[in-house]
C-alpha positions in Angstrom: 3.8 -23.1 0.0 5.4 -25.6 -2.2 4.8 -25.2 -6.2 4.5 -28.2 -7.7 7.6 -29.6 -10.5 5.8 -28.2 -13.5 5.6 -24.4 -11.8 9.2 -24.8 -10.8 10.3 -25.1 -15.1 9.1 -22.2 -15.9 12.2 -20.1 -17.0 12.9 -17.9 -13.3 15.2 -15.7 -15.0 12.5 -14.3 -17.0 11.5 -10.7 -15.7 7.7 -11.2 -15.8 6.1 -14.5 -16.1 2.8 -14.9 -18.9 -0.7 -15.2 -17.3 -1.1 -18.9 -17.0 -3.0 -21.4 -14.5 0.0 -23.3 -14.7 2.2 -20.6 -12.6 -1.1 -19.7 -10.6 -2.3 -23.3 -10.5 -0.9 -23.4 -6.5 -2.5 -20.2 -5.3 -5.9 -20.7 -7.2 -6.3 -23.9 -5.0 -5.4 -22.4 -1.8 -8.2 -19.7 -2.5 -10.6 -22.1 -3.6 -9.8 -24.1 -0.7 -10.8 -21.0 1.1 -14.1 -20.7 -0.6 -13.5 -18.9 -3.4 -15.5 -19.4 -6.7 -13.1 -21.4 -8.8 -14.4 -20.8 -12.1 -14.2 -16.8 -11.4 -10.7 -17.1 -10.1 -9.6 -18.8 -13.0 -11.0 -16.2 -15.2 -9.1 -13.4 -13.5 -5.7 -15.4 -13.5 -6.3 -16.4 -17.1 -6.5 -12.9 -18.2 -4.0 -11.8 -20.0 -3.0 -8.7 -18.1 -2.8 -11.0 -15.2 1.4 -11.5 -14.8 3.4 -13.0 -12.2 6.5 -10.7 -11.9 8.9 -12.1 -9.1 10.4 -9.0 -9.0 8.2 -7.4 -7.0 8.9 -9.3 -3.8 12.3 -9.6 -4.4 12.3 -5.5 -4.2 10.5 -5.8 -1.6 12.6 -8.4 0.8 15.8 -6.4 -0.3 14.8 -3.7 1.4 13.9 -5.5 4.2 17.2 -6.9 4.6 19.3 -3.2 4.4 16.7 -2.1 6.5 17.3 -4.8 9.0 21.2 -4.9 8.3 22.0 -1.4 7.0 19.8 0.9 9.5 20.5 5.1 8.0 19.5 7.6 10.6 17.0 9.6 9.5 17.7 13.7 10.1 16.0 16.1 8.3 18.9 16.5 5.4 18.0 13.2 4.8 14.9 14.5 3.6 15.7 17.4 2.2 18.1 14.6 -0.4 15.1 12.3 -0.7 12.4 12.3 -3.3 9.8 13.3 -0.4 11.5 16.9 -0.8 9.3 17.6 -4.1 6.3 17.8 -1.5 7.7 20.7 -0.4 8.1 23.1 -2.9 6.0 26.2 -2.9 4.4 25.1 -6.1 2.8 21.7 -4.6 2.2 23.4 -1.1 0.3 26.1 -3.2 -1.7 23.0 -4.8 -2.4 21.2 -2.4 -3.4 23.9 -0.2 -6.2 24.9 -3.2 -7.3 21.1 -2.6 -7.6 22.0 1.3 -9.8 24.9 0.4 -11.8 22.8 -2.6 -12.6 20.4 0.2 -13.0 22.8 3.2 -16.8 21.4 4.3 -15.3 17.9 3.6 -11.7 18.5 6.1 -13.5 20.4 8.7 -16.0 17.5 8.9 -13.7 14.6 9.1 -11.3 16.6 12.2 -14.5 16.9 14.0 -15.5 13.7 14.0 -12.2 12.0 14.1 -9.7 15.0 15.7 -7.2 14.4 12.9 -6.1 18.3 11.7 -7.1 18.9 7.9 -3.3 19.8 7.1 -2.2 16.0 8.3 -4.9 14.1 6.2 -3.9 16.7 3.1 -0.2 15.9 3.3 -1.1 12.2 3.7 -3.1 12.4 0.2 -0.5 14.6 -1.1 2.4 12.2 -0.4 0.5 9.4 -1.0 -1.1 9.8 -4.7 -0.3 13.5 -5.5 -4.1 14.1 -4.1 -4.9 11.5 -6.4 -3.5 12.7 -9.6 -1.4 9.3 -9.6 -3.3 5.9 -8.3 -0.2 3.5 -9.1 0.3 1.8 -12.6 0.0 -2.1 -11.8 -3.3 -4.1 -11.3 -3.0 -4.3 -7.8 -4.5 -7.8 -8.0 -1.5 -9.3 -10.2 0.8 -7.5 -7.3 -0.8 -9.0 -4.3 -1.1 -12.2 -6.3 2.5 -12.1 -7.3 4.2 -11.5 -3.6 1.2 -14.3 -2.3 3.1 -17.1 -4.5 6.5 -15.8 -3.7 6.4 -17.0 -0.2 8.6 -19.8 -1.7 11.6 -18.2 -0.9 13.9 -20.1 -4.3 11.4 -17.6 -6.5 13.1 -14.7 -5.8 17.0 -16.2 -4.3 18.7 -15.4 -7.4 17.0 -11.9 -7.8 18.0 -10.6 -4.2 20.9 -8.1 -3.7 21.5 -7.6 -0.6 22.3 -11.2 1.0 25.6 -10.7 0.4 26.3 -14.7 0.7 25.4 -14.1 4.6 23.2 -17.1 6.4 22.3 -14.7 8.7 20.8 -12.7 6.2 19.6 -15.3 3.9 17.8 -17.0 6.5 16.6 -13.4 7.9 15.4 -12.9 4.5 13.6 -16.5 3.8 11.3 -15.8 6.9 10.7 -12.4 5.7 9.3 -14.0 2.3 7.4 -16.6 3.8 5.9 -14.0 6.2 4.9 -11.2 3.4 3.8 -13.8 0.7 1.6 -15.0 3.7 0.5 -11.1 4.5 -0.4 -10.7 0.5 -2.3 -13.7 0.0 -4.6 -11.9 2.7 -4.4 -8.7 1.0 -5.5 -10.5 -1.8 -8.8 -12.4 0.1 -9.4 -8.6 0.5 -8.8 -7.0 -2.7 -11.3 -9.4 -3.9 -13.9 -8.9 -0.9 -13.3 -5.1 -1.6 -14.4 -5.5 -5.2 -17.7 -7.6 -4.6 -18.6 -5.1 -2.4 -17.6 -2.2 -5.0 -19.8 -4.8 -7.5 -16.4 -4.3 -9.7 -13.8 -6.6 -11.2 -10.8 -6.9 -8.9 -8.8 -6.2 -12.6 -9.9 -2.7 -12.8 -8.8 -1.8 -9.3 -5.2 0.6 -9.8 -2.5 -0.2 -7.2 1.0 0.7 -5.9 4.2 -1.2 -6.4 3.0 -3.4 -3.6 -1.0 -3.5 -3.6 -2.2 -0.4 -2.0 -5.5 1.3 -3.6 -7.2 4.8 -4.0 -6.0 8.1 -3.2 -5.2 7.4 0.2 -3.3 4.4 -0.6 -4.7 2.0 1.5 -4.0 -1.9 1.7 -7.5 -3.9 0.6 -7.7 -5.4 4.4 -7.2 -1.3 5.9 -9.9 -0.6 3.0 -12.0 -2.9 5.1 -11.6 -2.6 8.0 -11.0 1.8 8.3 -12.6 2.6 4.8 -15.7 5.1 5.5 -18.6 5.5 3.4 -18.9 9.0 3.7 -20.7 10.6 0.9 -23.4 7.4 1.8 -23.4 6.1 -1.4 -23.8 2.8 0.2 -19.8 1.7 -1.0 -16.7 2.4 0.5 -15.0 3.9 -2.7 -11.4 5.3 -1.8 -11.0 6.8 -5.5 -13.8 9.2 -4.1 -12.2 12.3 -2.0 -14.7 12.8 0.3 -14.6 8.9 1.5 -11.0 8.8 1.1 -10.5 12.3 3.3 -12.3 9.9 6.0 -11.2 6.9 5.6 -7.7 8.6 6.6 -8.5 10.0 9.3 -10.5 7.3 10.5 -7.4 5.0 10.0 -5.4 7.7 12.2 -7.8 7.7 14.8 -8.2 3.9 15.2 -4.3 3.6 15.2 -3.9 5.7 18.5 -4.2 9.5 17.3 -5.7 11.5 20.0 -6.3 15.5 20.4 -4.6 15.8 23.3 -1.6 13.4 22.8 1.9 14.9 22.4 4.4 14.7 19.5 6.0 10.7 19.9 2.2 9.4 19.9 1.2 11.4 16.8 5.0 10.1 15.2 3.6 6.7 15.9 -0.2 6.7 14.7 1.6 8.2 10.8 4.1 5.5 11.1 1.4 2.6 11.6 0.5 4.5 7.7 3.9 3.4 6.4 6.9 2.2 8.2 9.1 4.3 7.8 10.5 7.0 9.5 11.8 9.5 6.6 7.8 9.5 5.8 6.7 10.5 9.1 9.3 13.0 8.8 7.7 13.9 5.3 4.0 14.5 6.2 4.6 16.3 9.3 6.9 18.4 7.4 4.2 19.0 4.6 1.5 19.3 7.0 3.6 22.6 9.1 3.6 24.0 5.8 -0.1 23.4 4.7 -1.3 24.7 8.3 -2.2 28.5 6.8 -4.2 26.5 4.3 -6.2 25.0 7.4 -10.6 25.4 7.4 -11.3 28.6 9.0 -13.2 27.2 12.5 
């Protein structure tokens, strides 16, 4: 996407950019353009909690580029040095294994239907959101819509670390912007589906530091596509337990998880969750430790 002269002006060296439909002026067409009300998307970018913050895809196409040119080998002292190791104190185990019991009906329901144990989808919520005691900070609207318009690469340049004045880098990390901005501005078609649905305004909807919502964390495209009504309210509300319980394992299940699969294809349905292998390592680490805490059968 190329932002017009007036977009490129604004100070880039600030850390977060001012609501205005003069930064937003380039995406607001393109969703219009996709049928979107105009008049209601220029409301929500007008608002004043509405920011464009550059640094949010400049994070996220750093760590792209270690990942891609600085590969770690994961090993479980790796996670036992990582912040994932707080999930494994006795303390949280103990509290998140009350949750497991709290919820037994709602656990044993969603393994039988989806063959997902209880003890994965309660160390998913637990790594995830705390079980939901944290939902993220951000509107996740102004974080999708942020990384949408940073697919123009010279948004985020001077804000990147780890290029380290390589092309081969630079060039690895230009197509890496183009391609997430491109992935968020669909995330962001279905943040705003998800909220018509929800009859809310896409403003009030929490996310993480790159878009994900409710207590199971899931991106607004997942939320429509693997998000279960199951208390049949007639809404798929993640920031409900019983749907979000479901909507996990349902995710799980449509990504490959099987009863009778072995270890490598279980690895692989969690990592679909989140790429990464230290948090594979985390939940199934979590979930051997919440397995005493499983619905009696």
């Amino acid at each position: 996407m190329i932002l017009c002269v007036a977009c490129l002006l604004v100070p880039l060296r600030r850390t977060v950019f001012a609501g205005s439909l003069d930064v937003w002026g380039p995406l607001v067409t393109r969703l219009e353009a996709d049928g979107m009300d105009r008049s209601a998307l220029t409301a929500y970018f007008s608002s004043p909690g509405v920011t464009f913050d550059p640094a949010i895809m400049a994070r996220k196409v750093d760590a792209m580029v270690r990942n891609r040119f600085e590969p770690v080998t994961v090993t479980r002292r790796t996670l036992e040095k990582s912040g994932y190791r707080k999930f494994l104190d006795p303390w949280t185990i103990s509290k998140a294994g009350r949750y497991m019991a709290e919820k037994r009906e709602v656990f044993a329901a969603a393994e039988k239907t989806y063959g997902v144990p209880a003890e994965v989808l309660a160390a998913i919520l637990l790594v995830e959101t705390k079980l939901g005691d944290y939902l993220g900070d951000r509107e996740a609207f102004g974080v999708l819509a942020s990384m949408a318009l940073c697919r123009d690469f010279e948004l985020i340049r001077f804000r990147l670390k780890a290029l380290k004045s390589s092309p081969e880098r630079t060039a690895f990390a230009e197509q890496a912007a183009r391609e997430k901005g491109d992935w968020a501005y669909e995330e962001l078609k279905a943040l705003l589906a998800y909220a018509q649905a929800k009859k809310i305004s896409p403003l009030a909807i929490p996310g993480s530091i790159y878009g994900a919502i409710g207590i199971c964390q899931f991106m607004p495209t997942n939320a429509l596509k693997f998000g279960v009504d199951a208390d049949s309210d007639g809404t798929v509300d993640l920031f409900a337990d019983k749907d979000a319980i479901h909507s996990v394992a349902n995710y799980l299940r449509g990504h490959g998880w099987r009863t009778d699969q072995g270890e490598e294809e279980r690895r692989a349905a969690i990592y679909s969750y989140n790429h990464s292998n230290l948090y594979v390592m985390a939940v199934l680490a979590v979930a051997e430790r919440l397995k005493p805490f499983r619905p009696a059968s």
